[in-house]
N, CA, C, O and CB atoms as a CASP TS submission, in Angstrom:
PFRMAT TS
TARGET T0000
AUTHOR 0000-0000-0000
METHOD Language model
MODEL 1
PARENT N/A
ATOM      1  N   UNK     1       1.737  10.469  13.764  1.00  0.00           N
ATOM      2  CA  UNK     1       2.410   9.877  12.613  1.00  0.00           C
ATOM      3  C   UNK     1       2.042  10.666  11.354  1.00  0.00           C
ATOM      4  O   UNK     1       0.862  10.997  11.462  1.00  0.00           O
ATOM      5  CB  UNK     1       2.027   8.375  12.458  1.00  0.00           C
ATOM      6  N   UNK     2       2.481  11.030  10.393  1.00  0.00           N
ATOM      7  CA  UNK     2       2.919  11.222   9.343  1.00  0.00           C
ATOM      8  C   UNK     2       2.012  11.177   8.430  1.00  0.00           C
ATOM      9  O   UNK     2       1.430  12.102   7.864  1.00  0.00           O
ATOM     10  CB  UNK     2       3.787  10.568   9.150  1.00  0.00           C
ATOM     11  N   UNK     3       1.885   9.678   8.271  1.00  0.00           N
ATOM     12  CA  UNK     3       1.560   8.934   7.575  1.00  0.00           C
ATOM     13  C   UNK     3       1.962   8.363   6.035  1.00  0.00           C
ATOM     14  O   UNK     3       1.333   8.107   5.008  1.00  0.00           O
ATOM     15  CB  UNK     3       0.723   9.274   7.731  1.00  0.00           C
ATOM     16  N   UNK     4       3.475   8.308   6.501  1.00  0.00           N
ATOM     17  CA  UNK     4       4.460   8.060   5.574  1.00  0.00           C
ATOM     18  C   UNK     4       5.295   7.117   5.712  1.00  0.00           C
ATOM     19  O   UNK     4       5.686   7.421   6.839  1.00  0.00           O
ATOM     20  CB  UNK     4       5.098   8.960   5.394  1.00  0.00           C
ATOM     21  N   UNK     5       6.074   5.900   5.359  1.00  0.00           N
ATOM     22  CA  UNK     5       6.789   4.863   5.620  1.00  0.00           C
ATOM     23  C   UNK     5       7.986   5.302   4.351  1.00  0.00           C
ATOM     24  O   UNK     5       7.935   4.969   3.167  1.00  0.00           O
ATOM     25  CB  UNK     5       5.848   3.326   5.549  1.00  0.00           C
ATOM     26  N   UNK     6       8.890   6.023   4.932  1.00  0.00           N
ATOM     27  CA  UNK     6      10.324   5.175   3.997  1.00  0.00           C
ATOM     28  C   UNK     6      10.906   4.063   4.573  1.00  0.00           C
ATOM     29  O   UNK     6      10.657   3.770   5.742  1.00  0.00           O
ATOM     30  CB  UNK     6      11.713   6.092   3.795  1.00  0.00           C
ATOM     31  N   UNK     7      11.821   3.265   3.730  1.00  0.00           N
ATOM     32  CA  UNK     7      12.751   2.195   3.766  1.00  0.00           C
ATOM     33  C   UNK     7      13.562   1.970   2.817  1.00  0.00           C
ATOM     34  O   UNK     7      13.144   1.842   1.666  1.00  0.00           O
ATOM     35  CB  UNK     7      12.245   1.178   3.915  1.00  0.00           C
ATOM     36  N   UNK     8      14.697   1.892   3.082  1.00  0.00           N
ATOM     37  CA  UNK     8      15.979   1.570   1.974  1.00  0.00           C
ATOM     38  C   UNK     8      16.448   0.336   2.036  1.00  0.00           C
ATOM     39  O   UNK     8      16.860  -0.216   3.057  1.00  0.00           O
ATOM     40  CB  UNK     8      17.262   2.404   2.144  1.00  0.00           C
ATOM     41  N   UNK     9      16.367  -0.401   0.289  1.00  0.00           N
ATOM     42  CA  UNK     9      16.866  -1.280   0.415  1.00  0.00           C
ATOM     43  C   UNK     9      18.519  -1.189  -0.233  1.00  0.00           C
ATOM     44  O   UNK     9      19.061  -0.118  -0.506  1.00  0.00           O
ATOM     45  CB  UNK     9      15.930  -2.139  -0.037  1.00  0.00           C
ATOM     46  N   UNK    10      19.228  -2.670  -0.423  1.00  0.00           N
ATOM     47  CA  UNK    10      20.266  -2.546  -1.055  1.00  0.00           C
ATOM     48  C   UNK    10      20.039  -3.530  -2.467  1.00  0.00           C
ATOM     49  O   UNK    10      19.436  -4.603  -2.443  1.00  0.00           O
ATOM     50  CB  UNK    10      21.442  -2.881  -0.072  1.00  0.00           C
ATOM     51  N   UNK    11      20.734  -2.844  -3.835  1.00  0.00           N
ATOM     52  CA  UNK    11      19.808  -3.510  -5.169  1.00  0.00           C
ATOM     53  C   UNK    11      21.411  -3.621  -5.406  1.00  0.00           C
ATOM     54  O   UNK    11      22.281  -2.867  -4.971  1.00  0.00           O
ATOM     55  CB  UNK    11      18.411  -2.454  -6.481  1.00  0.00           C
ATOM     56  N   UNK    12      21.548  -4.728  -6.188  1.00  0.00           N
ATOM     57  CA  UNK    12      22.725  -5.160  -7.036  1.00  0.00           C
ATOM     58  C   UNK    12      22.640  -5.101  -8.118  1.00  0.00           C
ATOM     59  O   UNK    12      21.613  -5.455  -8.696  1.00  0.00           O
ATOM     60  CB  UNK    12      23.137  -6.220  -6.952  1.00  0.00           C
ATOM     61  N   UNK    13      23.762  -4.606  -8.780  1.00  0.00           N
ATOM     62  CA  UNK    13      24.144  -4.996 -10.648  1.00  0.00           C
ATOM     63  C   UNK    13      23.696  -3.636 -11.268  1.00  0.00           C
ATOM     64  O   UNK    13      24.052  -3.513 -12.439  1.00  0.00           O
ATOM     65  CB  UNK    13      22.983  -6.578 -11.574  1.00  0.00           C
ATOM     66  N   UNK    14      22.986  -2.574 -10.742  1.00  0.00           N
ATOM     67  CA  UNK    14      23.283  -1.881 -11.254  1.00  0.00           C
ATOM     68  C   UNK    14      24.228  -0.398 -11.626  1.00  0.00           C
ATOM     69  O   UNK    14      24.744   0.367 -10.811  1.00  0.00           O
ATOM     70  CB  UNK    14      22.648  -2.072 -11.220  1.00  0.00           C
ATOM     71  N   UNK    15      24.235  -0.339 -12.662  1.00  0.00           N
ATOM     72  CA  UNK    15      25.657   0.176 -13.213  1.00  0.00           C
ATOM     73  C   UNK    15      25.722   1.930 -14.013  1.00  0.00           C
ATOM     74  O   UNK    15      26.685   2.693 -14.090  1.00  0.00           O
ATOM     75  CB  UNK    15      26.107  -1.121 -14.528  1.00  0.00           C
ATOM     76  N   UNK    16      24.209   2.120 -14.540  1.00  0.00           N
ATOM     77  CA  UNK    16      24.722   3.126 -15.154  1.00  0.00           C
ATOM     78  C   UNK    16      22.826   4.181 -14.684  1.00  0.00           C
ATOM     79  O   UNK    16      22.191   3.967 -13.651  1.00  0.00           O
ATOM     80  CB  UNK    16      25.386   2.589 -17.183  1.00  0.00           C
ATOM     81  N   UNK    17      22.528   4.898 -15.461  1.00  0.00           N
ATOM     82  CA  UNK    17      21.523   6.027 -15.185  1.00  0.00           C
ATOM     83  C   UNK    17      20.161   5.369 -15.628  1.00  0.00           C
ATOM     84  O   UNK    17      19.041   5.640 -15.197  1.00  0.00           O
ATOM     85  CB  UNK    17      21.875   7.503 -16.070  1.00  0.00           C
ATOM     86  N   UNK    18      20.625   4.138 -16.901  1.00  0.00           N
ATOM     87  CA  UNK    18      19.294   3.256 -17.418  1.00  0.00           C
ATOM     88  C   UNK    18      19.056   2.333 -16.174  1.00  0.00           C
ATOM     89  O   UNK    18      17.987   2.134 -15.596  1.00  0.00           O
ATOM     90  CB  UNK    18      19.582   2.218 -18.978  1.00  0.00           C
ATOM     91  N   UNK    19      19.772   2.032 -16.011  1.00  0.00           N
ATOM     92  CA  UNK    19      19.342   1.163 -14.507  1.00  0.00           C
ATOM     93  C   UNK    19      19.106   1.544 -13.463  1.00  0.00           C
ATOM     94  O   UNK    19      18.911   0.686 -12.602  1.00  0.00           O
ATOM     95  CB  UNK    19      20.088   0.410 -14.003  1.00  0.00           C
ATOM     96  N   UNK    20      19.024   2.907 -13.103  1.00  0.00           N
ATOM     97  CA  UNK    20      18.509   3.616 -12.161  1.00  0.00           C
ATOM     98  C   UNK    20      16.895   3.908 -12.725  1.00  0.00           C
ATOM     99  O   UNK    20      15.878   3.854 -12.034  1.00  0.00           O
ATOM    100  CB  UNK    20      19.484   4.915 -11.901  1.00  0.00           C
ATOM    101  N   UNK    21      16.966   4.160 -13.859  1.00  0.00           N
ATOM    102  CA  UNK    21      15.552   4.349 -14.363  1.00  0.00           C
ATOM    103  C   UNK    21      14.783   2.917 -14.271  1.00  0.00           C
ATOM    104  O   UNK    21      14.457   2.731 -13.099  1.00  0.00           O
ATOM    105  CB  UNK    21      15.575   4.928 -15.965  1.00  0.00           C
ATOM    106  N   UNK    22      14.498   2.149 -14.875  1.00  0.00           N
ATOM    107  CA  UNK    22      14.429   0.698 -14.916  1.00  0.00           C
ATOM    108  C   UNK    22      13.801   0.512 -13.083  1.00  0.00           C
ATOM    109  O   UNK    22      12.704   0.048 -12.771  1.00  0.00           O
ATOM    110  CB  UNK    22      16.284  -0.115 -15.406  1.00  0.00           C
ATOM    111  N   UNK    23      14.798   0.992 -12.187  1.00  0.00           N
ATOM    112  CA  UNK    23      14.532   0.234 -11.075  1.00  0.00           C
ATOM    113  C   UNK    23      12.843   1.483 -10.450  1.00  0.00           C
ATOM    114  O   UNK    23      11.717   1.088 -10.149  1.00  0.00           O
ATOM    115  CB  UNK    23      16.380   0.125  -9.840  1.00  0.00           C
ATOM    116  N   UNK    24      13.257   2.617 -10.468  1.00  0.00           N
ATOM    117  CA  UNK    24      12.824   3.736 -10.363  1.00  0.00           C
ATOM    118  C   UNK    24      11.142   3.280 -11.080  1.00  0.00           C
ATOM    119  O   UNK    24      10.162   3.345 -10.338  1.00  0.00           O
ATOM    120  CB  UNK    24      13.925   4.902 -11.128  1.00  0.00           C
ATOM    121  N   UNK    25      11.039   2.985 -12.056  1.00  0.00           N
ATOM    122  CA  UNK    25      10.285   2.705 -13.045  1.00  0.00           C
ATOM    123  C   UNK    25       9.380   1.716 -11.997  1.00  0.00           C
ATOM    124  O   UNK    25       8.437   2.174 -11.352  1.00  0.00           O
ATOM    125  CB  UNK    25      11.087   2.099 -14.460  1.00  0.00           C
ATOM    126  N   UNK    26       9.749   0.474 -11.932  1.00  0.00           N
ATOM    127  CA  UNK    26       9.405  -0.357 -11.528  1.00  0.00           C
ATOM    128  C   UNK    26       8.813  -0.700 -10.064  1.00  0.00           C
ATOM    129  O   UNK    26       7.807  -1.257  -9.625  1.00  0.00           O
ATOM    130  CB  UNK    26      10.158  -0.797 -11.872  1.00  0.00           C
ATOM    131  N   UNK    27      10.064  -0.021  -9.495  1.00  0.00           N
ATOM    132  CA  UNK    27       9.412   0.128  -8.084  1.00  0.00           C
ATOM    133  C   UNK    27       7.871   0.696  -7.635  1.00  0.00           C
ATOM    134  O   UNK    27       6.870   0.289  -7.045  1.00  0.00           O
ATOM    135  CB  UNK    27      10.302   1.003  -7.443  1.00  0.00           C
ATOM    136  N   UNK    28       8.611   2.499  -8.646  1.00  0.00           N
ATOM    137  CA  UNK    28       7.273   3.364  -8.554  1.00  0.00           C
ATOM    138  C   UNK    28       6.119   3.005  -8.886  1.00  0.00           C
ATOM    139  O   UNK    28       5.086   3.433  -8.372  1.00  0.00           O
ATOM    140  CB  UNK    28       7.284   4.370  -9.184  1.00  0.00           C
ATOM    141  N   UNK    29       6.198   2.100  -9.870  1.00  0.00           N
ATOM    142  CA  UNK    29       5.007   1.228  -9.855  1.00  0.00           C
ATOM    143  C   UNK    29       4.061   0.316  -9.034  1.00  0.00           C
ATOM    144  O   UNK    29       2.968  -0.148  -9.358  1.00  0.00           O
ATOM    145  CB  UNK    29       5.251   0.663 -10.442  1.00  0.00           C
ATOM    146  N   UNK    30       4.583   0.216  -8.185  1.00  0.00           N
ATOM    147  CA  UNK    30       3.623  -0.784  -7.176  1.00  0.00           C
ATOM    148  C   UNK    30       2.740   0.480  -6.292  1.00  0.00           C
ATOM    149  O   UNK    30       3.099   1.620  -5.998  1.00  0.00           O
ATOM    150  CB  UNK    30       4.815  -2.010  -5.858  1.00  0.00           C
ATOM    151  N   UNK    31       1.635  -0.146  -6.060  1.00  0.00           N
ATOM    152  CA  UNK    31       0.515   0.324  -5.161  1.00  0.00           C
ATOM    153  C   UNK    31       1.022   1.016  -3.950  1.00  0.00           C
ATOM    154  O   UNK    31       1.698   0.342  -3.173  1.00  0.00           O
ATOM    155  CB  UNK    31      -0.364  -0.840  -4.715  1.00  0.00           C
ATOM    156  N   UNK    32       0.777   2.363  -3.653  1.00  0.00           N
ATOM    157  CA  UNK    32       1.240   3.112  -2.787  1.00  0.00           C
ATOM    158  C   UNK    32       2.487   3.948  -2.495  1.00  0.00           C
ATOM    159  O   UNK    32       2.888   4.945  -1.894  1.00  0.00           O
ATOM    160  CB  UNK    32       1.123   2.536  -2.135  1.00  0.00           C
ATOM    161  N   UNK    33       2.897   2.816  -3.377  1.00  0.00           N
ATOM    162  CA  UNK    33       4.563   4.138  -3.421  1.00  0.00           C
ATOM    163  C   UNK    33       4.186   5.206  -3.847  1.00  0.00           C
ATOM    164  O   UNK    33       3.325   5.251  -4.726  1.00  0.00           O
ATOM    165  CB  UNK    33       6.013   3.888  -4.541  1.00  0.00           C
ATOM    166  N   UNK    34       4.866   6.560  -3.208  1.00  0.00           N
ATOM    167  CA  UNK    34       4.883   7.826  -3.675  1.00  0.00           C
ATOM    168  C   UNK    34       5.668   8.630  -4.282  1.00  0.00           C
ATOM    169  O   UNK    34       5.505   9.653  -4.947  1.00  0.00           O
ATOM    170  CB  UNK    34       4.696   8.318  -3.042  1.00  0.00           C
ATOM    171  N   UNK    35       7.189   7.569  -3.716  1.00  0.00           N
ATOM    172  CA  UNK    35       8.239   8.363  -4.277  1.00  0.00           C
ATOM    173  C   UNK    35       9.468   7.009  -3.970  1.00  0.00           C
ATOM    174  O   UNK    35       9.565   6.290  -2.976  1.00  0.00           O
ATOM    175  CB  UNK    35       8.471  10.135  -3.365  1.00  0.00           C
ATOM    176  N   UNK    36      10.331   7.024  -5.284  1.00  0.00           N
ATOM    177  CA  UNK    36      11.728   6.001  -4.992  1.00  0.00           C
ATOM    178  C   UNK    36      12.994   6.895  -5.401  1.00  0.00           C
ATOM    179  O   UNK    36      13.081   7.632  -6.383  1.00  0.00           O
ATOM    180  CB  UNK    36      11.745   4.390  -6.088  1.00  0.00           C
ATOM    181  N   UNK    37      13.877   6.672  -4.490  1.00  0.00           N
ATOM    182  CA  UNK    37      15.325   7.538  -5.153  1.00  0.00           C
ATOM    183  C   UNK    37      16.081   6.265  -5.041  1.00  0.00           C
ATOM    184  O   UNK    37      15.987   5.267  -4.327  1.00  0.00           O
ATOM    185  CB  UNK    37      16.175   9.104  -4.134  1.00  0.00           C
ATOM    186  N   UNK    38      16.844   6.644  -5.977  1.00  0.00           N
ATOM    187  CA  UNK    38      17.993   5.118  -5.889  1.00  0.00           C
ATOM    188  C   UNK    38      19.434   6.193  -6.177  1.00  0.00           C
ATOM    189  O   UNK    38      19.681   7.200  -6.841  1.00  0.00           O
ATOM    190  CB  UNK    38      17.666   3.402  -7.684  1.00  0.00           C
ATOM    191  N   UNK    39      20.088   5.363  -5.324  1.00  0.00           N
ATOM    192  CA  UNK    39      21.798   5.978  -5.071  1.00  0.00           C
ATOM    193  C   UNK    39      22.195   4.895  -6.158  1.00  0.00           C
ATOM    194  O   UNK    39      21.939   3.697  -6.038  1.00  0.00           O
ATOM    195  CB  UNK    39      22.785   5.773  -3.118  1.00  0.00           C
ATOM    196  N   UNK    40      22.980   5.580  -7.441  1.00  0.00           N
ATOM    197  CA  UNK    40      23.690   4.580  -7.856  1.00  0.00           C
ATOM    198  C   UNK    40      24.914   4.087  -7.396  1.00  0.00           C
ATOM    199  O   UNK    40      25.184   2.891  -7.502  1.00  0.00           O
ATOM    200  CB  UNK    40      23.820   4.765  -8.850  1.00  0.00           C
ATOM    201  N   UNK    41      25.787   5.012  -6.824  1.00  0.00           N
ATOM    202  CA  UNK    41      27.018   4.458  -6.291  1.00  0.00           C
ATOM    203  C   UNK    41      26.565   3.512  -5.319  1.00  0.00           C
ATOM    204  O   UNK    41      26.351   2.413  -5.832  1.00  0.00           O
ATOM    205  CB  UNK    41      27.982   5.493  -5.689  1.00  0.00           C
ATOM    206  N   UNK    42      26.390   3.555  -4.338  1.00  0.00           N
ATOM    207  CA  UNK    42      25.843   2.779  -2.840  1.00  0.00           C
ATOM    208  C   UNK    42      24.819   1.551  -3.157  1.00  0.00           C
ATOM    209  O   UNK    42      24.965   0.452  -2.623  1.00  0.00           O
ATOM    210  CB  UNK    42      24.871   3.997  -1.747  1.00  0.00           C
ATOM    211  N   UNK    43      23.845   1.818  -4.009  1.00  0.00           N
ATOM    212  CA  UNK    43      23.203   0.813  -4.529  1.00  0.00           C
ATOM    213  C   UNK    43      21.709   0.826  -3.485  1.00  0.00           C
ATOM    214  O   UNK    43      20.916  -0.055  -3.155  1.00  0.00           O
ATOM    215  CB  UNK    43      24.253  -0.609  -4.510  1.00  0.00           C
ATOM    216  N   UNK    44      21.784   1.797  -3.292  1.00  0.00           N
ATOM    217  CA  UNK    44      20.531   2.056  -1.859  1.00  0.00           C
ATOM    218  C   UNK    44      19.278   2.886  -3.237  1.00  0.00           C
ATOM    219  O   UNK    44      19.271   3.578  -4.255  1.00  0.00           O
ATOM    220  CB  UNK    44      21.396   3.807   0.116  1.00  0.00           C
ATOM    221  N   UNK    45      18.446   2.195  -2.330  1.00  0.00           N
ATOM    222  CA  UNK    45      17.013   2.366  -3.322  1.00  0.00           C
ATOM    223  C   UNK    45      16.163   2.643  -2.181  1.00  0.00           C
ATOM    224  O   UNK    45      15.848   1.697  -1.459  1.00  0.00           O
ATOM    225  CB  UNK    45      16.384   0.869  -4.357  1.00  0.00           C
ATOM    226  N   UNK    46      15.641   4.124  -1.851  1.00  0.00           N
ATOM    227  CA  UNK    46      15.214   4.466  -0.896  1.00  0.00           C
ATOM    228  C   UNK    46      13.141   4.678  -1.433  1.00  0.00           C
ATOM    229  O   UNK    46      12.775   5.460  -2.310  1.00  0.00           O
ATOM    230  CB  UNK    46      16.317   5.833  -0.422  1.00  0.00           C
ATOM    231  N   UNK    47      12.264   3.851  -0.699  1.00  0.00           N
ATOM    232  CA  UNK    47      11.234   3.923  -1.234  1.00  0.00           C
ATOM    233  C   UNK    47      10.534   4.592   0.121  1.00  0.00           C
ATOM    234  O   UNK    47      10.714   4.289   1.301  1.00  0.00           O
ATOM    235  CB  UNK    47      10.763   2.570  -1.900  1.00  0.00           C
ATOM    236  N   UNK    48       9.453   5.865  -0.612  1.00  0.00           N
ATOM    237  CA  UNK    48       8.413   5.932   0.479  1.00  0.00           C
ATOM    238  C   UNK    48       7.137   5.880  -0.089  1.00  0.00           C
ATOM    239  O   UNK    48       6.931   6.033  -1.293  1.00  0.00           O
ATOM    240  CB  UNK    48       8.502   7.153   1.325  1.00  0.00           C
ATOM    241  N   UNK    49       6.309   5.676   0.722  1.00  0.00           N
ATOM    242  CA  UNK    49       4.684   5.018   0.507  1.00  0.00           C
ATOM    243  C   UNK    49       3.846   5.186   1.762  1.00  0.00           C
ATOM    244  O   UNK    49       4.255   4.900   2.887  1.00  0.00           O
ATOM    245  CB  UNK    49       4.675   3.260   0.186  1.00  0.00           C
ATOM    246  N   UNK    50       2.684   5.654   1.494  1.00  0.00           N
ATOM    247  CA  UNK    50       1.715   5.883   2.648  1.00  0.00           C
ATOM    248  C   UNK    50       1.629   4.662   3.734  1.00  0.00           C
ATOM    249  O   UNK    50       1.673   4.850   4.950  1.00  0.00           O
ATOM    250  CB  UNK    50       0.247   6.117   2.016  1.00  0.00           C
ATOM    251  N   UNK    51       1.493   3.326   3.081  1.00  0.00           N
ATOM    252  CA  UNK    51       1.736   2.365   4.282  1.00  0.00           C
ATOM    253  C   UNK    51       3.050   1.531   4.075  1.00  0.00           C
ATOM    254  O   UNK    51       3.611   1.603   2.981  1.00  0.00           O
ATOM    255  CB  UNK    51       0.463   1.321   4.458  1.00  0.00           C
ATOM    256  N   UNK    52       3.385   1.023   4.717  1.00  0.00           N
ATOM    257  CA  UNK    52       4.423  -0.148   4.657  1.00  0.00           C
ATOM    258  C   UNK    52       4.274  -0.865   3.686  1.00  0.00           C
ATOM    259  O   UNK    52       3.125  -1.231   3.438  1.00  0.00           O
ATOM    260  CB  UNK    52       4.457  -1.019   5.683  1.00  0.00           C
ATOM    261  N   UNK    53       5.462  -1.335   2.751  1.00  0.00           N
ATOM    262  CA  UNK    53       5.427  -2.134   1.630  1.00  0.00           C
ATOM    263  C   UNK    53       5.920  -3.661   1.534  1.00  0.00           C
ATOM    264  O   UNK    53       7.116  -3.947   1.576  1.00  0.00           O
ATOM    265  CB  UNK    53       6.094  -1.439   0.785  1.00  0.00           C
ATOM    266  N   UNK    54       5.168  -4.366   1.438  1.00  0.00           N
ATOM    267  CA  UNK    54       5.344  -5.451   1.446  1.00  0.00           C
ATOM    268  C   UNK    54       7.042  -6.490   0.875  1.00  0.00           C
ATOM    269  O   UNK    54       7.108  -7.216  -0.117  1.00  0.00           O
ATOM    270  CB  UNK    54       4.159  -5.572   0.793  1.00  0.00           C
ATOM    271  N   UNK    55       7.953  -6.264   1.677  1.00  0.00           N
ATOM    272  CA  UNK    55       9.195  -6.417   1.004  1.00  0.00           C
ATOM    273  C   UNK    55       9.329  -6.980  -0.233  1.00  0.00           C
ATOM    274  O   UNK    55       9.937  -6.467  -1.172  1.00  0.00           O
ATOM    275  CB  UNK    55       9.938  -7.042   1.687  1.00  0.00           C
ATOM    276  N   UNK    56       8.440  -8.641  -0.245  1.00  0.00           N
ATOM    277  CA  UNK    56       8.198  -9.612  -1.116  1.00  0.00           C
ATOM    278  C   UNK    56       8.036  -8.528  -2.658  1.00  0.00           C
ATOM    279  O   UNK    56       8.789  -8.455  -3.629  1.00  0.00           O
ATOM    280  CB  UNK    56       6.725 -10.614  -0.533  1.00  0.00           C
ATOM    281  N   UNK    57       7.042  -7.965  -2.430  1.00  0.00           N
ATOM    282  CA  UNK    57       6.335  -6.771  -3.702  1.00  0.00           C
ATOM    283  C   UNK    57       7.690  -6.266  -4.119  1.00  0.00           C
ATOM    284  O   UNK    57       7.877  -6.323  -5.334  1.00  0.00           O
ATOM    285  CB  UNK    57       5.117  -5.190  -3.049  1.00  0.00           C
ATOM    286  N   UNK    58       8.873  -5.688  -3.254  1.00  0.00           N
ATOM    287  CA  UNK    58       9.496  -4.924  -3.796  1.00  0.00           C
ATOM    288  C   UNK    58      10.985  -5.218  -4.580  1.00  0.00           C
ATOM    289  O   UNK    58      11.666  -4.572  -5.376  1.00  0.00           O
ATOM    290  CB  UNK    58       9.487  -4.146  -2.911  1.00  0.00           C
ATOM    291  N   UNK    59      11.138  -6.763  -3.810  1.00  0.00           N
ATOM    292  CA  UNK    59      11.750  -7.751  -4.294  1.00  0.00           C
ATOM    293  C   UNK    59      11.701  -7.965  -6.220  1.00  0.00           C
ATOM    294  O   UNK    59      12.456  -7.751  -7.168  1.00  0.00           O
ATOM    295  CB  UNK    59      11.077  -8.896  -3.423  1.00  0.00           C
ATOM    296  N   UNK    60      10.190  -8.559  -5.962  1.00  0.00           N
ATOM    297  CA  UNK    60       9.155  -8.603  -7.248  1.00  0.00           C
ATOM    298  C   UNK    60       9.757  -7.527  -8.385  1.00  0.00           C
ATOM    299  O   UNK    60      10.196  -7.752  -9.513  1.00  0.00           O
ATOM    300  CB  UNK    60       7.407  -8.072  -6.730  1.00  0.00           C
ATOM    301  N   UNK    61       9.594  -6.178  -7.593  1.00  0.00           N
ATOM    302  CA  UNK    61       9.597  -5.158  -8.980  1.00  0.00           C
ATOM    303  C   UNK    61      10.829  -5.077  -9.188  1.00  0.00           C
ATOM    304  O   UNK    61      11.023  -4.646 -10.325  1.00  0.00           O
ATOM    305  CB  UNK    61       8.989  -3.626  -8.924  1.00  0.00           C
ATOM    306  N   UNK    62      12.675  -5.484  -8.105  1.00  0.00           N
ATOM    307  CA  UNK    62      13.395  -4.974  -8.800  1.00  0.00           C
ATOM    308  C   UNK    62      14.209  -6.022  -9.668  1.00  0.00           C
ATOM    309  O   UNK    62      15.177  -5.768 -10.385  1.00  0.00           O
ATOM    310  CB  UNK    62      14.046  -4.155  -8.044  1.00  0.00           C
ATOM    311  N   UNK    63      13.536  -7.405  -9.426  1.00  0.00           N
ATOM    312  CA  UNK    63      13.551  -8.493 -10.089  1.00  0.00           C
ATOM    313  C   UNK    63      13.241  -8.517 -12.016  1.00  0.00           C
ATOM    314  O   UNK    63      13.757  -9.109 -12.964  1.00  0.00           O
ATOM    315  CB  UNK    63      12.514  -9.233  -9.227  1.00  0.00           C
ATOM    316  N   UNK    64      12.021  -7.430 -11.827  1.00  0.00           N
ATOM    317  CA  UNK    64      11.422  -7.518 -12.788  1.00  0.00           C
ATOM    318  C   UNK    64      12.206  -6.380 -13.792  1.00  0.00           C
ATOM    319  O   UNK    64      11.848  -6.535 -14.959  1.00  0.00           O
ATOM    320  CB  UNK    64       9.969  -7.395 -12.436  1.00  0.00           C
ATOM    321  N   UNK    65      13.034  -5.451 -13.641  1.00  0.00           N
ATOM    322  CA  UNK    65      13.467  -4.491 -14.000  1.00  0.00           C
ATOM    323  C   UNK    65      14.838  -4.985 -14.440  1.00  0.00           C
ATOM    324  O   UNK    65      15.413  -4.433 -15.377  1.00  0.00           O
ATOM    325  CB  UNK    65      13.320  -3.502 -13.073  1.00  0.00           C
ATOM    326  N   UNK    66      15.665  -6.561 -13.438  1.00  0.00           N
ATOM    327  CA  UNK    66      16.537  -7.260 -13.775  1.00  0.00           C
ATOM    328  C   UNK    66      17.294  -7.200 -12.916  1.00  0.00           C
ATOM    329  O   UNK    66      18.386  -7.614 -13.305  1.00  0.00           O
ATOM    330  CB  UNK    66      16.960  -7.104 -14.770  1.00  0.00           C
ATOM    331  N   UNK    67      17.308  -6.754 -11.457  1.00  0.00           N
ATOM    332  CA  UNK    67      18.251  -6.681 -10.771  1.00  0.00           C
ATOM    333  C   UNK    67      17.926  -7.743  -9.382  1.00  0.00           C
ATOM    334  O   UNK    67      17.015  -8.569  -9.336  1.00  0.00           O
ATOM    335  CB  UNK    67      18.480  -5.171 -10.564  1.00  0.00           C
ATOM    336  N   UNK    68      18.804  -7.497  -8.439  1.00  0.00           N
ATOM    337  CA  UNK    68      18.649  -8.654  -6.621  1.00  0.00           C
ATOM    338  C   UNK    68      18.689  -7.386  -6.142  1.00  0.00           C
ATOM    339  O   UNK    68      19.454  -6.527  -6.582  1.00  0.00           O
ATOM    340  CB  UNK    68      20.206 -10.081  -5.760  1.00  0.00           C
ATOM    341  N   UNK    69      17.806  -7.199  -5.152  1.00  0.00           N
ATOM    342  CA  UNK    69      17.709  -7.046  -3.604  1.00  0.00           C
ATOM    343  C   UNK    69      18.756  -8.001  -3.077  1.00  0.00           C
ATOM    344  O   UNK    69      18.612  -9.223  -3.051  1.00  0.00           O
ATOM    345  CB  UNK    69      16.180  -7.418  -2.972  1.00  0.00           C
ATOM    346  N   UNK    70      19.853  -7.321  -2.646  1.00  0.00           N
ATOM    347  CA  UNK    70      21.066  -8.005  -1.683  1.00  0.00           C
ATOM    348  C   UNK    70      20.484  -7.981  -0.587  1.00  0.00           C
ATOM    349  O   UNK    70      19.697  -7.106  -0.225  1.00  0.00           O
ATOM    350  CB  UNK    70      22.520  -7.303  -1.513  1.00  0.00           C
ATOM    351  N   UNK    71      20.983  -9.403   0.332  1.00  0.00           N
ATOM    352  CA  UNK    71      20.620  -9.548   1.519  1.00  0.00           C
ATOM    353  C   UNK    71      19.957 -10.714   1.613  1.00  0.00           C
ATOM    354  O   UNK    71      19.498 -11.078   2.695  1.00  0.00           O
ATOM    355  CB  UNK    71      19.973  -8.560   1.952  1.00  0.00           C
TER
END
């Protein structure tokens, strides 16, 4: 193994390059992430991090930035 975990989620509502930052911002912020890309068209927010991330956590940050985790 690697020792790398990506996972993509799907984020709603956002719309323009500030809200890609915002989510980017926020995500990258939690413990262990190493790296987040977010697709703005598609709405896919692809996070990787040395271990698995606690969905709840990531929920949390894109909540906090102002957006839903669809699904």
């Amino acid at each position: 193994m690697n020792g790398r975990t990506q996972r993509t989620y799907s984020v709603t509502g956002m719309t323009c390059s500030h809200c890609v930052a915002s989510v980017s911002e926020e995500v990258g912020a939690i413990d262990g992430v190493s790296d987040v890309v977010v697709d703005l068209p598609s709405g896919a927010v692809t996070v990787t991090s040395a271990e698995p991330i606690d969905e709840t956590r990531v929920r949390a940050a894109v909540e906090e930035a102002g957006y839903q985790l669809a699904g």
